[in-house]
C-alpha positions as CSV (number, residue, x, y, z in Angstrom):
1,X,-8.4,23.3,6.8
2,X,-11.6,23.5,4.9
3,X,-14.4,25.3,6.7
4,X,-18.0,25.1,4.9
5,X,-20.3,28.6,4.9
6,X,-22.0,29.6,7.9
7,X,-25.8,30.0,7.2
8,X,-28.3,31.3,10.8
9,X,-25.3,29.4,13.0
10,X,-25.0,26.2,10.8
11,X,-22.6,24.9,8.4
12,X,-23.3,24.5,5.1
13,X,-21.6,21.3,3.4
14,X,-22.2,21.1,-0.3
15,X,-23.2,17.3,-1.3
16,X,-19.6,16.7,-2.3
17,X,-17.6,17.9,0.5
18,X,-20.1,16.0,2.6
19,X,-19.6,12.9,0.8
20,X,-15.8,13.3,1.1
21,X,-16.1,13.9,4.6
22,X,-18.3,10.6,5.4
23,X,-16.3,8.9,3.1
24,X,-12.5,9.8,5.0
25,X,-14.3,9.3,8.4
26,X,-15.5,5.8,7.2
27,X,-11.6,5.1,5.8
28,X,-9.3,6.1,8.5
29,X,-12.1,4.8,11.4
30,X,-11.3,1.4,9.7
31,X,-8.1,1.4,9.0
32,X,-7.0,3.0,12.1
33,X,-9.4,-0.3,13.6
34,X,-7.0,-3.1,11.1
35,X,-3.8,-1.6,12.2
36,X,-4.5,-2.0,15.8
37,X,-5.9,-5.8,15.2
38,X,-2.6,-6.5,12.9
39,X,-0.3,-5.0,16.1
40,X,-2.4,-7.1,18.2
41,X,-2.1,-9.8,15.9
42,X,1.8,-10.3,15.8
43,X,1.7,-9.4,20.1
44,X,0.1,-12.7,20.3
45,X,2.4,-14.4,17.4
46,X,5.6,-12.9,19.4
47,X,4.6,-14.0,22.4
48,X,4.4,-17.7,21.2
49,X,6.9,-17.7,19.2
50,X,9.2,-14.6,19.7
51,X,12.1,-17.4,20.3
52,X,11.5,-19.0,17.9
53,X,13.7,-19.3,14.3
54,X,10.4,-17.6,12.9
55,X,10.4,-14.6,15.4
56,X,12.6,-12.2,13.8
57,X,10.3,-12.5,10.7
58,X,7.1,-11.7,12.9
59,X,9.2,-8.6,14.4
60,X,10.0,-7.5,11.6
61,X,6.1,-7.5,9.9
62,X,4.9,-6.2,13.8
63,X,7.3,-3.4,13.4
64,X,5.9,-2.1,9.7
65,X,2.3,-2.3,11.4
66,X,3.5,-0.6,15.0
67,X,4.1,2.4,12.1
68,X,0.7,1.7,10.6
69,X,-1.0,2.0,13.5
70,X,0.8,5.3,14.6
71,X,-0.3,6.7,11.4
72,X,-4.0,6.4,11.6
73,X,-3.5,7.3,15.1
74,X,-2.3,10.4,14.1
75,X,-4.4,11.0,11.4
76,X,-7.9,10.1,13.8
77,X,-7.4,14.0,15.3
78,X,-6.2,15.4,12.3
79,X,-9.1,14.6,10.5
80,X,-11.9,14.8,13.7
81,X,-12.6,11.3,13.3
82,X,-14.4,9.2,15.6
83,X,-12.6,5.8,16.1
84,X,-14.7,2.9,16.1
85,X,-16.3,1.7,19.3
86,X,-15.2,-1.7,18.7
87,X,-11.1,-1.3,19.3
88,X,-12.1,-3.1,22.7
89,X,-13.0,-6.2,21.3
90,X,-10.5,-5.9,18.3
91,X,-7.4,-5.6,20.8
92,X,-8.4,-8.8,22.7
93,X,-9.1,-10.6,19.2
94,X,-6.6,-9.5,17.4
95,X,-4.4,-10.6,20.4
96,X,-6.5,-14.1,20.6
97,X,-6.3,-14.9,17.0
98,X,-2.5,-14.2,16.7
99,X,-1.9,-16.4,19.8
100,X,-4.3,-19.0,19.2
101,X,-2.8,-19.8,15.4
102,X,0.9,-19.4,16.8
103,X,0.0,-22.1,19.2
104,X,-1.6,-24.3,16.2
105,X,2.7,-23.6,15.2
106,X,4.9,-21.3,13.0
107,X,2.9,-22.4,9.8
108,X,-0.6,-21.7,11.2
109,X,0.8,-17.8,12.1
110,X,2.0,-17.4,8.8
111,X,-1.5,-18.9,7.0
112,X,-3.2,-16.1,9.4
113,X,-1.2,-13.6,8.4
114,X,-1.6,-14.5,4.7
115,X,-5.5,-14.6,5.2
116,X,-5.4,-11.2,6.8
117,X,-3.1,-9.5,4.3
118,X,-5.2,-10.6,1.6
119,X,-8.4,-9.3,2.7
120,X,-6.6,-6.2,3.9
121,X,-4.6,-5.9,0.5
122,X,-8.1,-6.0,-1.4
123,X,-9.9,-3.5,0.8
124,X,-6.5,-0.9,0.3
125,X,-7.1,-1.4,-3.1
126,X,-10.6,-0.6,-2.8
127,X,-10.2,2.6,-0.9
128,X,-7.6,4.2,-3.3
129,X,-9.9,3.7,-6.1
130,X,-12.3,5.7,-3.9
131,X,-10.2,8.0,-2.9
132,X,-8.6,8.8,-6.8
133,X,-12.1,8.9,-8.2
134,X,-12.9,11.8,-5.6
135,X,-10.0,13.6,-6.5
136,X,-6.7,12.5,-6.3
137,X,-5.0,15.9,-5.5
138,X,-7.3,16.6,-2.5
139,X,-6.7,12.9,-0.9
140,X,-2.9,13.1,-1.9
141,X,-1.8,12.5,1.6
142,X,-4.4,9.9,2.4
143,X,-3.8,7.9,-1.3
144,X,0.0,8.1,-0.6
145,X,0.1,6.6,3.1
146,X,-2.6,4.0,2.2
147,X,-0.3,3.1,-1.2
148,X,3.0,2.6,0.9
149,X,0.7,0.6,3.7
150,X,-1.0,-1.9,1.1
151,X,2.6,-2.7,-0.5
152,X,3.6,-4.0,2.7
153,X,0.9,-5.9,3.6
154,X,1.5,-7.5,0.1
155,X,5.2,-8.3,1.6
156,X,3.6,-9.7,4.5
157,X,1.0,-11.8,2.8
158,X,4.5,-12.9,0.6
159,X,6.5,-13.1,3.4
160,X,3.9,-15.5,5.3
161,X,3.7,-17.9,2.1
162,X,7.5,-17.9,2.0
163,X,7.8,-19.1,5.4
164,X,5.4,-22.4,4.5
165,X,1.6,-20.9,5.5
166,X,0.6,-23.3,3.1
167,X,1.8,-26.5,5.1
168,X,-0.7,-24.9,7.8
169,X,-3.3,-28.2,8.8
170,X,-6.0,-27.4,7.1
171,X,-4.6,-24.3,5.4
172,X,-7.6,-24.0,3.5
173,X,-10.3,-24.1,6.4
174,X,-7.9,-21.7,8.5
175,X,-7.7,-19.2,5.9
176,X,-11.2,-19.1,5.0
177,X,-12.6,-18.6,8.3
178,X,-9.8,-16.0,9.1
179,X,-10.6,-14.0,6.2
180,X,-14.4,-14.2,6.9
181,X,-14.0,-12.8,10.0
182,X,-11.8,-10.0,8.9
183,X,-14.7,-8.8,6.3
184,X,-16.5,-8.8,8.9
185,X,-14.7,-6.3,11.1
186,X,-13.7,-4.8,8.2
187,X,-18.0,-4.2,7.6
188,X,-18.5,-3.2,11.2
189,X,-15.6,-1.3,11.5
190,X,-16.7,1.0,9.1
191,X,-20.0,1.4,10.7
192,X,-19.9,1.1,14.5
């Protein structure tokens, strides 16, 4: 583990390790934050429609993101960071939000996940290029778990248009409003 010079009894971090350091809190704080909504998500889906014909494809996505989650749960200790102060009201939404579009039915889930997966698939994206342009053989582990996680939230996002997220009533309104308000946590997330 890297441990910056000791100067009179206080570390010295140079501006790039510092801006690493702010910069890997900030990533795994929020991801760490989206994998517990996404469990929470597909709790609430499986609990509406677990027996359904639908909720063997929703256990199978809540599975991927139980490992997600179990990830950035180890990786909050490893790297000393300080989870968000908003998993509280992330567990109860996530929960509400998978629930609440399961009960709209089986294509309303599917347009939620779709939303989310998008918006999540995007920010992914956007941390790897952070991460590469700050040096891509000191973030190795980070870039490679983050890599593997995007790619199947791109097979969720595919999986949920498969399975007729389109047909959702007013797919368009529903997705919008669901990916608003994941940029949003997404924003907070990084900062609360």
């Amino acid at each position: 583990m890297f441990r910056p010079p000791m100067v009179h009894g206080l570390r010295l971090y140079s501006s790039r390790a510092a801006r690493r350091k702010e910069m890997l809190d900030r990533i795994i704080r929020v991801d760490h934050a989206g994998e517990l909504g996404a469990d929470r998500i597909y709790a609430g889906q499986m609990a509406v429609l677990g027996k359904t014909s639908v909720g063997p494809v929703i256990q199978h996505m809540w599975d991927q993101e139980k490992e997600h989650k179990a990830k950035f749960e180890e990786l909050v200790p490893k790297y000393r960071v300080r989870p968000t102060a908003l998993l509280p009201i992330w567990n109860v939404a996530g929960y509400v939000l998978g629930a609440g579009t399961a009960l709209l039915g089986r294509e309303a889930a599917m347009a939620c996940t779709v939303a989310v997966e998008s918006v999540i698939t995007d920010h992914y994206n956007s941390q790897l290029r952070e991460l590469i342009d700050l040096g891509e053989e000191e973030n190795k582990e980070l870039i490679e778990v983050i890599q593997k996680f995007r790619d199947d939230e791109m097979d969720h996002h595919d999986t949920g248009l498969a399975h007729d997220a389109e047909q959702a009533p007013a797919y368009a309104v529903l997705s919008n409003v669901i990916k608003t308000g994941c940029k949003a946590a997404v924003w907070l997330s990084e900062r609360v």
